[in-house]
Phi, psi and omega in degrees: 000134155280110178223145195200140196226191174323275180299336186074004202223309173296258196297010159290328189294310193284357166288329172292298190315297165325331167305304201284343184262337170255000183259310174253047150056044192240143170297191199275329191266357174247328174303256154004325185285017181273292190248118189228196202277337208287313200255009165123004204257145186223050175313040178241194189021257204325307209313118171294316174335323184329326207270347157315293174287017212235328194279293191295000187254331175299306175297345158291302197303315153351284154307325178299321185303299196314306189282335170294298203293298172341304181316295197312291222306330184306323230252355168253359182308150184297185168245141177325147154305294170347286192286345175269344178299000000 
């Protein structure tokens, strides 16, 4: 897959980290090495980029909210008509 943004380095880092924690199954800290200074990314002082990472971090808690609320709802679904007789 190919991703690319002006720069090449902020929102490209952050659709791959996001790739990589929901497509390929990666953790959030193995995800997250997308963006880094290796591939171009600078989140410091001056920098507005910070909010890249401030984005991939929402979106981990995001999924966790998502995948906690599924987990409860599973465990209240009714029982089938079939299966209570």
């Amino acid at each position: 897959m190919l991703i690319h943004c002006k720069a090449g380095a902020d929102r490209a880092g952050l659709i791959a980290a996001a790739w990589k924690l929901r497509q390929q199954k990666e953790t959030p800290q193995n995800a997250y090495k997308q963006l880094s200074i290796y591939y171009g990314h600078f989140p410091y002082l001056w920098s507005k980029t910070k909010v890249m990472d401030q984005s991939f971090w929402n979106y981990v808690t995001y999924l966790r909210a998502k995948k906690q609320k599924v987990t409860q709802n599973s465990k209240i679904l009714p029982i089938p008509l079939q299966l209570a007789r």
